[in-house]
N, C-alpha and C positions, 0 to 999 in steps of 0.2 A: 300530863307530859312528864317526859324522866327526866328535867330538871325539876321541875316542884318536888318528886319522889328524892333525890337527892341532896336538898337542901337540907333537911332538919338532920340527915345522918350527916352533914360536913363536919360541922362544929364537934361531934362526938371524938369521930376518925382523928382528925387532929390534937385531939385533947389527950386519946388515948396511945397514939404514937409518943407524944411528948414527956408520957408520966412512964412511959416503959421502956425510954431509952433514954431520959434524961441523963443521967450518968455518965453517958458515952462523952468522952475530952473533944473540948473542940479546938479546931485548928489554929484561929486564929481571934484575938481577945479585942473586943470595941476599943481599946486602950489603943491598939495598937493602927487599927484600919478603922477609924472611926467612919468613913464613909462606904455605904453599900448603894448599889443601883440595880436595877430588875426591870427586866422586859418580860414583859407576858401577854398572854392570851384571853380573850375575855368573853362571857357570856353575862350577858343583862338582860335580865327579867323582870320589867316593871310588874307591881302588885298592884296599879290602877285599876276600875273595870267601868266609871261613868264618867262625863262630862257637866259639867254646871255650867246654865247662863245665866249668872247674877240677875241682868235685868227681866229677864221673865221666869228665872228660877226652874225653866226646863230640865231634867235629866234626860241624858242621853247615855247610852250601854256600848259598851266597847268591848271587844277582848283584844289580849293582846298578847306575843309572841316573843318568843328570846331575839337576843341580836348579839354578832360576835362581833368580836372589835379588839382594840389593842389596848397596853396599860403601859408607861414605863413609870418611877418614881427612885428619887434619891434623898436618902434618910442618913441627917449625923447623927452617930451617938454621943448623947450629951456624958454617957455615965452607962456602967451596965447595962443599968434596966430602962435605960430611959433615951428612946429616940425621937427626933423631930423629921416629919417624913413631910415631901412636896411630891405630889404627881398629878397627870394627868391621864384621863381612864374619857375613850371613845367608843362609841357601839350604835348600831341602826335598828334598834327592835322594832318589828312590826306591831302596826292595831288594825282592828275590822271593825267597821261600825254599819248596823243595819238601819236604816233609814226608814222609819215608816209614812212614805204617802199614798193613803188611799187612791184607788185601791192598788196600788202597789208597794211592795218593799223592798228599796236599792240599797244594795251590801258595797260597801266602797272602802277604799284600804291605803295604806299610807305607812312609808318607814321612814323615823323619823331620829336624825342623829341628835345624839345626846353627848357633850363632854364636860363631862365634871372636871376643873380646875381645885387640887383639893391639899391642905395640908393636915396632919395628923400627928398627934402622940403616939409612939408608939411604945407601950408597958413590956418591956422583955419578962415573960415571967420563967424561963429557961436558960439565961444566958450567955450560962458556961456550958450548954450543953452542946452539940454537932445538931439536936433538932433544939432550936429556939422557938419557941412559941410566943407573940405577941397578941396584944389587943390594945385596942384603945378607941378614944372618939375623934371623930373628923370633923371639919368644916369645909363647905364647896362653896365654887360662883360657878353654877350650870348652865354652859353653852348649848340653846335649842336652835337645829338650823331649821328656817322656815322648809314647809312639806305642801304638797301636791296628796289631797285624798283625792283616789283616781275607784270609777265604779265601772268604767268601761270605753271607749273609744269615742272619743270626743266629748266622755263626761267627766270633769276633772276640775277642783277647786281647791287654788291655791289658800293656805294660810299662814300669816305670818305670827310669827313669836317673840316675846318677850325672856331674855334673861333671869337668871333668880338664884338664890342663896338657898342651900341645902343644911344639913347638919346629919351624921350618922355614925356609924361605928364599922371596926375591921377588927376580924380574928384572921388571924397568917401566923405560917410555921414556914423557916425555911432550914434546910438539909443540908450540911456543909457536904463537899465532896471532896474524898480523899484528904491529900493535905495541902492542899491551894484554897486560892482563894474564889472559888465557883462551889455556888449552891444552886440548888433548886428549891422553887419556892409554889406556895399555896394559899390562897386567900378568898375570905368570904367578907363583903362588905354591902352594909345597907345601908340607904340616902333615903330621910324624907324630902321632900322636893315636889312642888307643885309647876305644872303647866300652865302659861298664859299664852291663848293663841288666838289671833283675830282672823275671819275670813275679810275674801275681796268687798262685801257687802257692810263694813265694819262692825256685825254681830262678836261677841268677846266669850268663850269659853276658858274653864279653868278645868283640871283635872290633878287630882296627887297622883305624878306619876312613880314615886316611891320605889326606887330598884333595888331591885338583891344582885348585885354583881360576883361572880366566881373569876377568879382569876389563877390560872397557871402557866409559869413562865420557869426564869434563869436567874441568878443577880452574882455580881462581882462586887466584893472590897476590897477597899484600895487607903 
């Protein structure tokens, strides 16, 4: 898929816009608008691909599909190089899961929202520059809302889920514009993060469902 093709060149692009235009004066100093906010766009791509059921240790195969969704987050600067960021990050990625019973095999499907509740360090490693470059590590509590795997008309099984705690990192550049206070902004962020979901029959599956989230939006300091 062309988002798996463009993941591993994200982090270059970014790195290489920030070392070749670092220089350029930026408009306006963390000193001064220590507070920035951004709304954005979002593509989430779990890197899951089985299910586990602890009590009889079954694997089961899954693939699974991006999901768009929104992102907004607000980060003070404590100092330069140093922000404390809160946001929250929503998306519906698709899975398909092939079902083998003899003799047959039911393909059955299911989009299932995901929203990371999440706070972050954010390392400026550009901070005087018009493109700032940050990174840093995050911490989530991952809102899963229960899903319906549906195989075809009148065959459909709900499961309900369980909450859970994540841990991951973000690389983001954002681009002042002109000489106000509006940038545009770019971010790649990955969450380990596992799935708990029980069917109607109280069977218990787990799953890492592990995202690479891409984010491109706006943001304003104030």
């Amino acid at each position: 898929m062309k988002y798996r093709i463009l993941k591993p060149a994200f982090p270059t692009v970014l790195i290489a816009l920030s070392v070749a235009l670092a220089t350029l004066p930026v408009t306006a100093s963390a000193e001064d608008d220590p507070w920035q906010i951004r709304f954005a766009v979002v593509s989430m791509d779990p890197s899951g691909s089985s299910v586990i059921v602890p009590e009889t240790g079954e694997r089961i195969s899954y693939e699974s599909s991006n999901g768009l969704g929104f992102a907004i987050d607000l980060e003070y600067r404590v100092s330069r190089r140093f922000g404390i960021d809160f946001g929250v990050i929503s998306s519906s990625p698709g899975i398909e899961v092939a079902v083998n019973a003899q003799p047959l095999s039911v393909s059955a499907s299911a989009d299932i929202t995901i929203t990371p509740v999440y706070a972050a360090l954010n390392i400026h490693l550009t901070p005087d520059s018009r493109f700032d470059l940050y990174i840093g590590p995050m911490l989530a509590y991952v809102i899963y809302n229960s899903f319906e795997l549906v195989a075809g008309p009148g065959l459909r099984e709900e499961f309900s889920t369980q909450n859970g705690l994540g841990i991951g990192a973000v690389l983001g550049l954002d681009i002042g514009l002109g000489s106000g206070r509006w940038s545009i902004n770019g971010a790649i962020r990955y969450l380990d993060t596992t799935l708990e979901a029980s069917s109607s029959d109280g069977g218990v599956g787990k799953t890492d469902i592990d995202p690479t989230i891409l984010s491109v939006g706006v943001g304003y300091r104030f």
